[in-house]
N, C-alpha and C positions, 0 to 999 in steps of 0.2 A: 656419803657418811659425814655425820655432823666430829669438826675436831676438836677435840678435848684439849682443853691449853691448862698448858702443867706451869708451873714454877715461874711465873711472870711477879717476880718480888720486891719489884719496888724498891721501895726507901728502906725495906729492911737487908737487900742485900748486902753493905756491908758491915755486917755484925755474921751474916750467917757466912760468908767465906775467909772469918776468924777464925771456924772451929777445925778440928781437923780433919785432912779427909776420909770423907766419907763412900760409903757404897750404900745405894739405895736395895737393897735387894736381901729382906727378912728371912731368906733358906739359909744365905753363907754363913752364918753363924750354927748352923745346923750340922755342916760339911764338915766332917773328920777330916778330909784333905782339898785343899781348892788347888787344880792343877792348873795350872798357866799355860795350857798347851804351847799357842802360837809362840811364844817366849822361851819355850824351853826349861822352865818354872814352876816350880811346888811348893805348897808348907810344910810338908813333909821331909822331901828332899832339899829344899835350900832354908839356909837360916835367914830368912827374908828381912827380919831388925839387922841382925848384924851386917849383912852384906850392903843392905840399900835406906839405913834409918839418917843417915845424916846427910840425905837429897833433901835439895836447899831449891833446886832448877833443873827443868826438864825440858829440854829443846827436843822437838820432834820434827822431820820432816821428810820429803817422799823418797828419796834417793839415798841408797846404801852407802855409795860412795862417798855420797857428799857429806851424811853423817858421821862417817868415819873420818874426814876429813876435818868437818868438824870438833870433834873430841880431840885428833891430835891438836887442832889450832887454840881452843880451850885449853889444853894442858900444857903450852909455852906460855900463853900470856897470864895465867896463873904460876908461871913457873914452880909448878911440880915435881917432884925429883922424877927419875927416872926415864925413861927414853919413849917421848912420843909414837914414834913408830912402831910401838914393843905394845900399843892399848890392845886390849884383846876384847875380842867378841862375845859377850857374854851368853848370847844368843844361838852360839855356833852349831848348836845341835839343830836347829830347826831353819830350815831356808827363807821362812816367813819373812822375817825380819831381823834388823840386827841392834844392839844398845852395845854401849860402851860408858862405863861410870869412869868422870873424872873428877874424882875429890868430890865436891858436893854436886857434880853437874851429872846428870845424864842424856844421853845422846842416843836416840833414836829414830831408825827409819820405821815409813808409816805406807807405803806401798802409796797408789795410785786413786783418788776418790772416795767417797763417802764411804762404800763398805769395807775397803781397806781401813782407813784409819780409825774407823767404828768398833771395828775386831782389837785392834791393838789399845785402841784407848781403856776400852771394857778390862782389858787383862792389866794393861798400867796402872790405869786407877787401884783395879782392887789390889795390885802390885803395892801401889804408897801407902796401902789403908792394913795389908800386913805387916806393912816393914815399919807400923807405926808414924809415919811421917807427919812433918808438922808445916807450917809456913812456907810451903812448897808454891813456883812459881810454873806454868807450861807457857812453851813460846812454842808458835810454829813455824819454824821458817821456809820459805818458798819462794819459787818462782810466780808468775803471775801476765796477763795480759792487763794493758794500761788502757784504761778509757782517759783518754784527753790526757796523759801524761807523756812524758818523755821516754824511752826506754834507759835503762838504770835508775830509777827513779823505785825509792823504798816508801811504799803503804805500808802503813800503822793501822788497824782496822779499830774503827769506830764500833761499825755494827756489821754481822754478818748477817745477808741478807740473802735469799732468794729468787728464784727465777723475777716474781712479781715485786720485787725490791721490799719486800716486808722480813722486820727482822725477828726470823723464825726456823725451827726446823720441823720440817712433819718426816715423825715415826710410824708407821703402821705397826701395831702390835694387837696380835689376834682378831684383825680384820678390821681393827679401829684407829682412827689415823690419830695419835696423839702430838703436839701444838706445843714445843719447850721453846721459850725464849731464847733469846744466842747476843744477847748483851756481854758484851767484855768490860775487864775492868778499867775504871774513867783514871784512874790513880797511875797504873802499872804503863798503863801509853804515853798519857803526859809525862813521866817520869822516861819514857823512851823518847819521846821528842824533844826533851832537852839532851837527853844524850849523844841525840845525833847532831845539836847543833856545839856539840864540839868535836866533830870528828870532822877531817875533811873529804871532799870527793865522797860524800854519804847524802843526797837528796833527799831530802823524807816529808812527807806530806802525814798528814790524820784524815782518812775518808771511810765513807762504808765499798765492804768487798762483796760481790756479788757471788753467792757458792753455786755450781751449775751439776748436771750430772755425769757430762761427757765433754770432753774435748770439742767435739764438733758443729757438731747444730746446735747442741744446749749452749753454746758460747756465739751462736749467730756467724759459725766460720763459713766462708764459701769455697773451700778448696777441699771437702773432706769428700768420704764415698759416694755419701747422699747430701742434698741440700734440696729445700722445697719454698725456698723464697727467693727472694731477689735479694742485689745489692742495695736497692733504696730500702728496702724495708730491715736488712739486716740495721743501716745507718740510722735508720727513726728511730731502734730499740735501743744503739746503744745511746743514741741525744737523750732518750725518756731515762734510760741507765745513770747516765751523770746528771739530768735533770733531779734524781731522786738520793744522790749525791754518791754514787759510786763510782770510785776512779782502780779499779782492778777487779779483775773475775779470774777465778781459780775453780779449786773441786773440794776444798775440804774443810772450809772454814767454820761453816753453819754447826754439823754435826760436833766439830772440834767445842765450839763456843757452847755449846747447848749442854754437852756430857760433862763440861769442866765445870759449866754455871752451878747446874743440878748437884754436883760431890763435891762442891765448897771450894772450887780450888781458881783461885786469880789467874787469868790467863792473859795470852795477849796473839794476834796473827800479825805478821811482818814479813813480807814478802814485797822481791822485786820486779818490775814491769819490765820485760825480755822487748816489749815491742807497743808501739801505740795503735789502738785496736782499730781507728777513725783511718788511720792510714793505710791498714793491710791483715795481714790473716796470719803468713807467713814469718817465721823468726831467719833474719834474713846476717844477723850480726857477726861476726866474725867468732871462731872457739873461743880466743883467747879474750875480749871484750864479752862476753855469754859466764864467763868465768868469771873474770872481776866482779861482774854483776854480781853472780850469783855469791860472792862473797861479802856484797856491802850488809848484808840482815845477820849474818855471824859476827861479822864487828861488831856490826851493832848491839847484838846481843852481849857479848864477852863485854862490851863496854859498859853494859848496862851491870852485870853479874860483877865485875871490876869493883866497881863504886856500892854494892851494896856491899863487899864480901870488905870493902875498906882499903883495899889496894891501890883507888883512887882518890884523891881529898879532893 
């Protein structure tokens, strides 16, 4: 199947991720009611401007807990009235997934690789696109394998790339594989890497992240069920991997970049390196160092949201 390449826009891109967001898809305006299944959400049922119109930022990432954790940590350092611990799950009806809105933030889990976070982005987007929203920012925050970095060390993704390091996502759609760019925005990263260099104990590099489809082989592990190569040849892939300048491989970035590119909306991936990949397979670091970790991409975000919301000079 020859692939159709959609949305590759150049130098017009930023004019077109000024407008607001959008949904590509000429039935929902058809639709007497768009149900948000996986979210637990309606137009009918929820007043989607009032509840979610003044999301400003959308941090999404794989882990319920950690999302949750997140919102509470957002809502100290914005100092918010009310009691952290009291955020509620907007989501509670549905096991899928969970959000919690904090003042202009919202905090979402996205389950585990491409078809989890594809399901929940489809529903978010057209989420922002009821609720009216305007100059809305998505950050992903994650964990991540490090090619040639350090463990703790926070990727800012360049470009989200694929198994062959080309930065794309392929969709099948009705048996035709369609070809969307996965370009992030050059503006929103820059403006994250200076933020991190005033934070401390926050390591932050700018590379391309490599999106894979599984944990195991798609990421050249040799300790999973199956494995059908050797250790020299996993190490050749990942040398051609940063040869082609990717210093982290994950599962959800590609699809992330591609759907946020397409609906207008600036995004950004930021995720931390659990382990260096040239050195081993296994995440071997202690809970409480695995924790920290996993906390320096929420700083950094909150530090980023700080400074534009004007809490920081």
């Amino acid at each position: 199947m020859a692939p159709i390449l959609l949305n590759c826009m150049g130098n017009d891109h930023n004019e077109y991720i000024k407008q607001q967001v959008q949904v590509k898809n000429p039935y929902l305006d058809a639709m007497e009611e768009d149900i948000l299944y996986h979210l637990n959400l309606g137009t009918k049922t929820h007043n989607l401007p009032e509840m979610f119109g003044d999301i400003k930022f959308v941090c999404v990432g794989g882990s319920a807990n950690r999302m949750k954790a997140f919102a509470q940590f957002i809502h100290q350092e914005l100092k918010l009235p009310g009691n952290p611990e009291e955020v509620r799950d907007i989501c509670e009806g549905t096991d899928r997934y969970c959000m919690y809105k904090v003042g202009p933030v919202l905090s979402i889990s996205h389950g585990m690789g491409v078809p989890s976070i594809s399901i929940m982005l489809h529903e978010l987007i057209k989420l922002l696109h009821h609720a009216q929203c305007r100059d809305v920012i998505l950050f992903r925050l994650g964990t991540s394998g490090g090619v040639g970095l350090a463990p703790g060390t926070v990727v800012i993704t360049d470009k989200a790339v694929d198994y062959s390091f080309r930065a794309q996502f392929e969709q099948v759609v009705l048996g035709k594989v369609i070809t969307r760019s996965t370009e992030l925005d050059e503006g929103v990263a820059s403006e994250l890497l200076q933020c991190s260099s005033e934070l401390q104990n926050v390591p932050t590099v700018i590379g391309n992240t490599m999106c894979t489809h599984d944990f195991y082989e798609g990421q050249g592990r040799l300790d999973g069920a199956l494995c059908s190569f050797s250790h020299e040849e996993k190490l050749e892939y990942l040398r051609k991997a940063h040869e082609a300048g990717v210093r982290n491989i994950e599962m959800e970035s590609t699809v992330f970049a591609a759907m946020c590119r397409v609906c207008g909306l600036k995004a950004a991936v930021i995720c931390v390196t659990l382990l260096n990949r040239f050195e081993g397979d296994q995440i071997t670091s202690p809970h409480d160092v695995l924790v920290e970790y996993q906390q320096r991409p929420q700083a950094l975000v909150s530090h980023f949201i700080k400074k534009r919301l004007g809490h920081i000079v």
